[in-house]
MITIMI-37945 format. One line per field, with one value per residue (C-alpha): x, z, y negated. Coordinates in pm, whole numbers, plus 32768, in hexadecimal, padded with zeros to 4 digits. Each point is the difference from the previous one (the first is absolute). Last residue first. Layout:
% residues N
px = c(X/...);
pz = c(Z/...);
py = c(Y/...);
END
This chain:
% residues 538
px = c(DBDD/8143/80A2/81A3/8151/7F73/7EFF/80D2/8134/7F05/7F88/8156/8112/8093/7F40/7F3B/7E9A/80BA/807D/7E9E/7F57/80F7/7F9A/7E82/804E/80D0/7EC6/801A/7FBA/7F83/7F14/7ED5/80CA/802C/7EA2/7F72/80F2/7FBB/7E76/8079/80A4/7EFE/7FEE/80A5/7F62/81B2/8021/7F16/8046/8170/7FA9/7F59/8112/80DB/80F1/80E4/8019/8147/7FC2/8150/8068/8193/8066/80F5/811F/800D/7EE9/7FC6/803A/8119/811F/7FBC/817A/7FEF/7EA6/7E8E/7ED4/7FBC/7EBE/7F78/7EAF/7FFF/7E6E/7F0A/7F59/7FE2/7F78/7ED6/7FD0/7FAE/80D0/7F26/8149/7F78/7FBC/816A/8074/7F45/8089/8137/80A2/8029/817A/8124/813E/810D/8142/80FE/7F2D/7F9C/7E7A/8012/7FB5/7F2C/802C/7EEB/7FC7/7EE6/8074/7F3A/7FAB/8014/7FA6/8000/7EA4/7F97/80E7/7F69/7E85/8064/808D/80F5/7FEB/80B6/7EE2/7F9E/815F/7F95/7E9D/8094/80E4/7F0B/7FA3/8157/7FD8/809E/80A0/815A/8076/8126/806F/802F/7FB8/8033/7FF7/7F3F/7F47/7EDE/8120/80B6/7EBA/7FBF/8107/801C/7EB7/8088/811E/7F4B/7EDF/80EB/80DF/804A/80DE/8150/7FA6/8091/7FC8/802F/8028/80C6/8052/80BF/7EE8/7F09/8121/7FFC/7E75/8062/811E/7F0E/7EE9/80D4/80AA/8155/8000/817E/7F5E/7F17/80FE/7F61/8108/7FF3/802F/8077/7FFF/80FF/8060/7F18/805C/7EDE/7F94/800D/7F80/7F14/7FC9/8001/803B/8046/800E/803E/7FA0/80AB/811D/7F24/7F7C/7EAB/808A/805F/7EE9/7F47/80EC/8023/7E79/7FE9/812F/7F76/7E94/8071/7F07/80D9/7EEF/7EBC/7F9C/7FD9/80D5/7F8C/8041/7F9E/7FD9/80FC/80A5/7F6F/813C/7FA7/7EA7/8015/8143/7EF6/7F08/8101/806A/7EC8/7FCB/8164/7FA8/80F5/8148/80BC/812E/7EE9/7FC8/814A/812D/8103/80CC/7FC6/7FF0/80A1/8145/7F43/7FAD/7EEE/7FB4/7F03/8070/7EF4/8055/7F4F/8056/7FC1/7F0E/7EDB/8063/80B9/803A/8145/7FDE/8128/8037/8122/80CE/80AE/8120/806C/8151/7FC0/7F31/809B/7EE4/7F54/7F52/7EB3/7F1F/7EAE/7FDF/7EAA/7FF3/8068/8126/8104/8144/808E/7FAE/7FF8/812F/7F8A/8106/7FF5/7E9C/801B/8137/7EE8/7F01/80C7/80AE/7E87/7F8D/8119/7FF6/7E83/808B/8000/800E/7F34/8027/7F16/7EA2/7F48/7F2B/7F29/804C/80E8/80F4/7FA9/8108/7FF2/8110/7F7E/80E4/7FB3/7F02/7F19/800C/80CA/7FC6/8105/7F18/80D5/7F4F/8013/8088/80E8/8076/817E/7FBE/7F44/811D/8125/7F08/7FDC/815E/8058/7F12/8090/8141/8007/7F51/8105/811A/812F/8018/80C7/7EF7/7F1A/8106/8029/7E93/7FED/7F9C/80A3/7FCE/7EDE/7FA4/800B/80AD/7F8B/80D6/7EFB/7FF8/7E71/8003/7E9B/7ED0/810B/80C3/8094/7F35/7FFD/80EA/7FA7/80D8/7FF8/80F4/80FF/7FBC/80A1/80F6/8058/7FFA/80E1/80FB/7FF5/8051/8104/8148/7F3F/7F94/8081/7F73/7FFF/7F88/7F12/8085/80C4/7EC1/7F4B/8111/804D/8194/805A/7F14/80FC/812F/7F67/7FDC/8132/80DC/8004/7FE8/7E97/7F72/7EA2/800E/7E96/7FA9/7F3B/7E8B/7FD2/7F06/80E3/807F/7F2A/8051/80BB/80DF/8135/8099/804A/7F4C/7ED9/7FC3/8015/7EDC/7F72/7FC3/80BD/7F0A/7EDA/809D/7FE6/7FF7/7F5D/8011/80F3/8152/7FCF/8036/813B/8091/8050/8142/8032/8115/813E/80EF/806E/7EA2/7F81/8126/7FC2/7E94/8042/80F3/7ECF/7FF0/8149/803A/7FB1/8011/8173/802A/7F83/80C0/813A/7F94/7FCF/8146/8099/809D/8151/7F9E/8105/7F99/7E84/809B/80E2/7F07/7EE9);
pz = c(3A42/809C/7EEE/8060/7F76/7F87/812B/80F7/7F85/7FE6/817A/803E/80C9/814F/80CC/80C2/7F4A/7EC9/8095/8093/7E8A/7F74/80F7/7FBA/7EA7/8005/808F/818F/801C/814E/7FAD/7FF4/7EFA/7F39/7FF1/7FB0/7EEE/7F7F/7FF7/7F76/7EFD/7F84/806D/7EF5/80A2/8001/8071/80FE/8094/8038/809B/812E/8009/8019/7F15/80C3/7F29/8056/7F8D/800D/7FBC/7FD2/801F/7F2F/7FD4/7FF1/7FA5/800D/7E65/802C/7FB7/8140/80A5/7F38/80B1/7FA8/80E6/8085/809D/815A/807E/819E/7FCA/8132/7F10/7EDE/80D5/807B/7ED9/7F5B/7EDD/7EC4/7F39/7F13/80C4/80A3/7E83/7FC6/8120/8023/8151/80EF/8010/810F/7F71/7F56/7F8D/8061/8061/7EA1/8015/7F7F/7E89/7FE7/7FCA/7FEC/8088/8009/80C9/7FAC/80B7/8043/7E82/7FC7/804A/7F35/7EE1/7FE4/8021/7F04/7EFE/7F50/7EC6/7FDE/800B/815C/8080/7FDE/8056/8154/800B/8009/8158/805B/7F22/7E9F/7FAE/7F65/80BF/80FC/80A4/8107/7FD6/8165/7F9D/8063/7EAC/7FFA/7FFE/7F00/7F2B/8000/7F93/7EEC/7FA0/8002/7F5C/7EBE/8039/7FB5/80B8/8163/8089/80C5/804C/8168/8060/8176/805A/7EF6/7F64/7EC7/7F32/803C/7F8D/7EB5/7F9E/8092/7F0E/7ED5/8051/806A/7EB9/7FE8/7E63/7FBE/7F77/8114/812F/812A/8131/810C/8184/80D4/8161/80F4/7FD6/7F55/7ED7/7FA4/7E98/7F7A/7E95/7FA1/8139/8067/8161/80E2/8179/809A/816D/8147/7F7F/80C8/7EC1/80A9/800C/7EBB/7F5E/8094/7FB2/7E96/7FE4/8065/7F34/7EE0/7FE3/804C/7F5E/7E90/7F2B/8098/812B/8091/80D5/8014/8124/7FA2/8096/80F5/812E/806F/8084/7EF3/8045/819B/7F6E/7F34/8101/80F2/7F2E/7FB5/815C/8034/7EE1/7ECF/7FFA/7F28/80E6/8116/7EE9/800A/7ED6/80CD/7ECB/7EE6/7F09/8006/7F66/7F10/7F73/7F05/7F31/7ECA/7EBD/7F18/7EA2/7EE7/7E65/7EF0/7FBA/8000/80D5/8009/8170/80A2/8180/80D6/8158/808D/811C/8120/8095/8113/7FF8/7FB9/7EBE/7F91/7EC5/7F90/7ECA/7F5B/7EDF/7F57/7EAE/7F38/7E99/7EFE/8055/7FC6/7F93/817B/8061/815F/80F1/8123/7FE3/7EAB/7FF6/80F9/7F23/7EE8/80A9/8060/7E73/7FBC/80D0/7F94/7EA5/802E/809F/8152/8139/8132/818A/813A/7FA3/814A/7FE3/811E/80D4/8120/7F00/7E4F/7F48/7ED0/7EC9/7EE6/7E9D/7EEE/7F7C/7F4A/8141/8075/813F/8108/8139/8129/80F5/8183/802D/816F/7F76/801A/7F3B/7EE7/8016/7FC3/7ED1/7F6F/7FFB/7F61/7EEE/7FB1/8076/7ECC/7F24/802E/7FC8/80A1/812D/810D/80EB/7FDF/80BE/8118/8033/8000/7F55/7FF1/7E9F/80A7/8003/80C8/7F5A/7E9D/7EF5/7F40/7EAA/8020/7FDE/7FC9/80E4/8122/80A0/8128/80EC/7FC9/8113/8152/8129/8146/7FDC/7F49/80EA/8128/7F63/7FAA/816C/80A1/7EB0/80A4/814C/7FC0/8099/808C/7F49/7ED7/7F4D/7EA2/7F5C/7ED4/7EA1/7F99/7FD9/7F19/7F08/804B/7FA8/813E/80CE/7F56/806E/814A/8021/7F85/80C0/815F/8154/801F/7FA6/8071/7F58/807C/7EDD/8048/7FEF/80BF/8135/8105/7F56/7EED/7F74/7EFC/8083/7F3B/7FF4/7E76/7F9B/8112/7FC6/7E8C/801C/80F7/7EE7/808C/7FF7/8015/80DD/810B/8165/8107/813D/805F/7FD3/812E/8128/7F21/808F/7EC9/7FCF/7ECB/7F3F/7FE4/8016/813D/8081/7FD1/80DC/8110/8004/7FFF/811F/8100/7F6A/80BB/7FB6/7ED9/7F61/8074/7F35/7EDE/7FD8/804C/7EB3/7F36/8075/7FB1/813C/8093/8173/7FE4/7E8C/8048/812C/7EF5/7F13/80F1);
py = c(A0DD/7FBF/80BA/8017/7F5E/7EC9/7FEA/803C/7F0D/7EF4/8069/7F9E/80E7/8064/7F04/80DE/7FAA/8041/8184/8019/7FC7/80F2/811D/7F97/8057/8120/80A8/80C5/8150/805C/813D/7F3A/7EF4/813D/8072/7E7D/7FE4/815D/7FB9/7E67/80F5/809B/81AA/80A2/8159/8086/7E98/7FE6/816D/7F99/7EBE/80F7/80E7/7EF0/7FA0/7EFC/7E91/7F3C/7EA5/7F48/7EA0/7FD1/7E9F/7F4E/7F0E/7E88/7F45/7E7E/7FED/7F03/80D7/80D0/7F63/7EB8/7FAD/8002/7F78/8179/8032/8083/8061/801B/806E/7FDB/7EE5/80F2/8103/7F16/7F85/8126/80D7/804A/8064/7F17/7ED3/8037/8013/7E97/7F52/807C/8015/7F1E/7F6E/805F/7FD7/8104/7F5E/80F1/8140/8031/8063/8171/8064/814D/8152/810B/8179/8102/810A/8137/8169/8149/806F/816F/802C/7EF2/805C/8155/7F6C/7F1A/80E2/7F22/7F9B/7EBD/7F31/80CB/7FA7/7E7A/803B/8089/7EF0/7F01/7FF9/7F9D/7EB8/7FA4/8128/8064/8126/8069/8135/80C3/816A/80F7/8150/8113/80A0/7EC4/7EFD/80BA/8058/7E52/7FCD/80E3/7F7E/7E9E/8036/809E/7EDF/7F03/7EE8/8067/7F37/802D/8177/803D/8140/808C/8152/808F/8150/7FE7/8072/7F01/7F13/80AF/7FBB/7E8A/7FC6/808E/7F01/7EEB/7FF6/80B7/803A/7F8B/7E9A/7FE8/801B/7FD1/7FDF/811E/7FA6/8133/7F4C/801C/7EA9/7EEC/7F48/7F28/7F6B/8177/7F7F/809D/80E0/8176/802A/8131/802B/8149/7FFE/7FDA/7F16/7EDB/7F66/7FB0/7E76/7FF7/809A/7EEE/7ECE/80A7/7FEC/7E8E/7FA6/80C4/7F54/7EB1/7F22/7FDA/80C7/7FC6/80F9/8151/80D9/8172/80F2/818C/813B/80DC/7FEC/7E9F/7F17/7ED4/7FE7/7FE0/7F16/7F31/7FE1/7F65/7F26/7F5A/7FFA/7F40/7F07/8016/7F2C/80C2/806F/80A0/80DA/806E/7FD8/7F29/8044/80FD/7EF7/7ED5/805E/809C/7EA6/8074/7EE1/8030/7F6D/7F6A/7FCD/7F50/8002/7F32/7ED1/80D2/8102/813C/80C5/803F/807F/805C/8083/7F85/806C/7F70/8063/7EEC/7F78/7E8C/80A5/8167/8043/8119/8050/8053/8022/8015/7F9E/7F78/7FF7/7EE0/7F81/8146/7F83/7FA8/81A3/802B/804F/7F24/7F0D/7FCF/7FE6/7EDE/7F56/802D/7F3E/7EE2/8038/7FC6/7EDB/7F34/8017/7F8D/7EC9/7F3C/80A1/8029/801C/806A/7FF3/80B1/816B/8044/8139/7F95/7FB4/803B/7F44/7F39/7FBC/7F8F/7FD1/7F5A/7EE0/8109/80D2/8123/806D/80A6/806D/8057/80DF/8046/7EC1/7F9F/7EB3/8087/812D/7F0B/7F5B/80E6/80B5/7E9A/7F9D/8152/7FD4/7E76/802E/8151/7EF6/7EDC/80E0/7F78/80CF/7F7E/7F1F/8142/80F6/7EE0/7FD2/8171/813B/8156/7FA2/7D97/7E2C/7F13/7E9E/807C/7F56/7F4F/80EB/804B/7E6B/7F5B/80C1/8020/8100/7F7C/8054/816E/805C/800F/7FB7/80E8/80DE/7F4F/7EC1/80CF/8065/7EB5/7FA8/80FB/7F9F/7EC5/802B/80FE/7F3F/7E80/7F05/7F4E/7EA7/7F72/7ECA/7FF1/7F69/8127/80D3/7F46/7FDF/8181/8037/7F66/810E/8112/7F8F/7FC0/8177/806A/7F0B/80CB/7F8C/7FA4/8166/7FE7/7EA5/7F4D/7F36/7EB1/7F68/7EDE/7FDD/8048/8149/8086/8124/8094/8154/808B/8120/802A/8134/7FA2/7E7B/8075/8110/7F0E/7EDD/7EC3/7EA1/80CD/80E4/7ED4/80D1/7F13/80CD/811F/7F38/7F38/812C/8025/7EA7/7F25/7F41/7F23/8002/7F4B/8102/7F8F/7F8B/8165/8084/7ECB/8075/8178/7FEA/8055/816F/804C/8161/8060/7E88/8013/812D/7F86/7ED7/80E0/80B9/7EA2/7F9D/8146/80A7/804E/7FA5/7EDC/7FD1/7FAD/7F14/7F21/7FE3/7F8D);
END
């Protein structure tokens, strides 16, 4: 083997190389050489052991744990060079497993694949905040995290790479008598995800999260609001920060907005709304003039649905403006405004400004207080089209909503066009879903008959490694889009009751999030437990 590397003038470990290039066959008798094992790449995708090799070490030094034939070994993806074995010798635990080679790139192919799928708060435990962290996140990777030596800055970036990587909305940082909390809100319902031990802990956590969002570490006894950005596996995401005092010391919740997300495949076909409900909301969305609101709890969907909208009427025929806090979605073409309470731009004053810079569509990203509201409402009654959104519990409460805020009802009547009503719930994850009947009790409830509970396809999930065991993964968008008629425009401005309204609207074709909800579990898509926590079946 000497002898041929020097006839083409090569390095052994370079001519090595070259013969796995192009005769992939040889790797057997290669492997055998240098006394490894041989593993064909289509066998390095199963069975990865980064319990035995954290990945932020598998990736600085190339090297891929798995198990091979039952027994755990150390795939080299360097196989010609001491450095890496070098290193493995030092490990006690390491030295003892065998290695093996594969082809040119195979493994670094197959690290990065387990960089962007592997999560990282696993190995912080109740006992030892000072474990080394075998996942863990300035730009932010496994790679970055394995480096830094500061157990608190692995600790806060750790969480922000995972929490990405788990697909939250929210990260909830806690601190409790025993320490540290760490939860995450995905698909709407908050999960434990990590903890660590100690009070001291907690705090530098906390500061290392004011730090980062430019707040003041000394203050501990008032609220602070904050923000910052983050480059995470090359996506810009940005943080919006939350410190609040407690008890036992401070609490932070950090809200995820993965910009890199945002913007894309933004339709209303993209949220996975009914084709009749969107249908009524593009008949709302193209009016020349009045306003669209979107209802709902905090975390339903609001701005997607009413970005998706705007987006598709955002032909570069009409001057779109936005005024949002924050602007979650970069659209182009469109003049989008960020609030900016501490220079004085609240919606109010941004809004009074934007009526002067002659637009045709307005999109107000909530309306708050009865200052925006009124100007609102003025803009949609003056020929301007005013989406926005509005904390209510039901379409039919909006109008109580704007008349708390001291609105003139009849004006906001006959500016209104009409109201999507809009909540989120958990669907059935498609991995481990199984036919069951439904709840017993919540069927009872929701005052479903046998006969429709028989014709049914009901579905549950029994739990699996890719939903975490909770049987959901991902969520639906439900949609009530309620059309102002003339006739459900005379009940309100007579505050007609609402079964009167009810009974108008469901005359004019409107059909209740409810019964929406109860088709979507009759279809399969979700539970009737999911229903009822998300939605009153009373």
């Amino acid at each position: 083997m000497q002898a041929l590397a020097e006839q083409r003038g090569l390095s052994v470990s370079n001519y090595l190389l070259e013969v796995l290039h192009t005769a992939p066959e040889q790797l057997a008798t290669i492997a055998h050489t240098l006394g490894m094992l041989a593993i064909a790449p289509e066998n390095l995708d199963e069975h990865w052991r980064f319990d035995l090799l954290p990945l932020p070490q598998a990736l600085v030094h190339n090297v891929l744990p798995l198990d091979h034939e039952g027994q755990p070994c150390l795939v080299l993806g360097d196989p010609f060079t001491l450095t890496s074995r070098h290193w493995l010798q030092s490990s006690s635990t390491l030295r003892q497993l065998p290695l093996a080679m594969s082809l040119p790139g195979a493994v670094k192919t197959r690290l990065t694949k387990a960089e962007a799928s592997q999560r990282v708060m696993q190995p912080f435990g109740a006992d030892d905040p000072d474990a080394p962290i075998s996942q863990a996140a300035q730009e932010i990777s496994l790679s970055s995290i394995a480096r830094d030596d500061n157990p608190v800055v692995r600790l806060v970036n750790s969480m922000l790479f995972d929490a990405l990587q788990s697909r939250a909305s929210d990260i909830h940082v806690e601190t409790s008598p025993a320490g540290l909390v760490i939860k995450y809100r995905i698909d709407g319902v908050l999960q434990q995800m990590g903890q660590a031990s100690g009070l001291d802990m907690a705090e530098q956590a906390l500061s290392r999260i004011k730090v980062l969002s430019e707040l003041d570490i000394g203050e501990r006894r008032v609220p602070q609001d904050g923000r910052f950005k983050m480059k995470i596996q090359s996506r810009e995401v940005d943080f919006r920060v939350s410190i609040m005092p407690s008890i036992h010391g401070e609490d932070a919740v950090l809200r995820i907005l993965d910009k890199s997300q945002r913007g894309e495949s933004l339709s209303l076909e993209a949220l996975g709304l009914a084709a009749d409900t969107i249908a009524r909301i593009r008949v709302l969305a193209s009016e020349p003039y009045g306003m669209l609101l979107v209802t709902g709890p905090t975390g339903s969907g609001k701005s997607t649905t009413l970005y998706a909208a705007l987006s598709e009427t955002n032909t570069g025929e009409k001057k779109i403006i936005t005024i949002e806090d924050p602007v979650e979605y970069e659209l182009p073409g469109v003049l989008q405004i960020p609030v900016n309470d501490k220079k004085g731009l609240t919606f109010a004053r941004g809004l009074r400004s934007i009526l002067r810079h002659d637009p045709d569509t307005i999109l107000v990203g909530e309306i708050r207080d009865g200052e925006t509201a009124g100007i609102a409402v003025q803009a949609a009654l003056t020929g301007h089209l005013v989406m926005s959104s509005v904390h209510a519990n039901s379409a039919f409460s909006v109008l109580e909503r704007f008349t708390y805020m001291d609105v003139d009802p009849a004006s906001f009547v006959e500016a209104l066009n009409g109201v999507v009503a809009q909540r989120l719930v958990r669907r059935v994850c498609p991995d481990c879903a199984e036919e069951a009947a439904p709840d017993a009790n919540i069927a009872r409830l929701a005052q479903l008959p046998e006969a429709q509970l028989n014709q049914g396809h009901y579905r549950v999930g029994k739990g699996c490694e890719a939903c975490r065991h909770t049987g959901y993964r991902g969520r639906l968008a439900l949609a009530e889009v309620l059309t102002l008629t003339d006739r459900i425009k005379e009940g309100l401005l007579n505050r007609s009751s609402a079964s009167t309204l009810r009974e108008l609207a469901r005359e004019a074709g409107h059909v209740f999030i409810r019964d929406i909800a109860l088709a979507h579990a009759a279809q399969g898509d979700t539970t009737l437990k999911e229903v009822h926590r998300v939605i009153s079946l009373y």
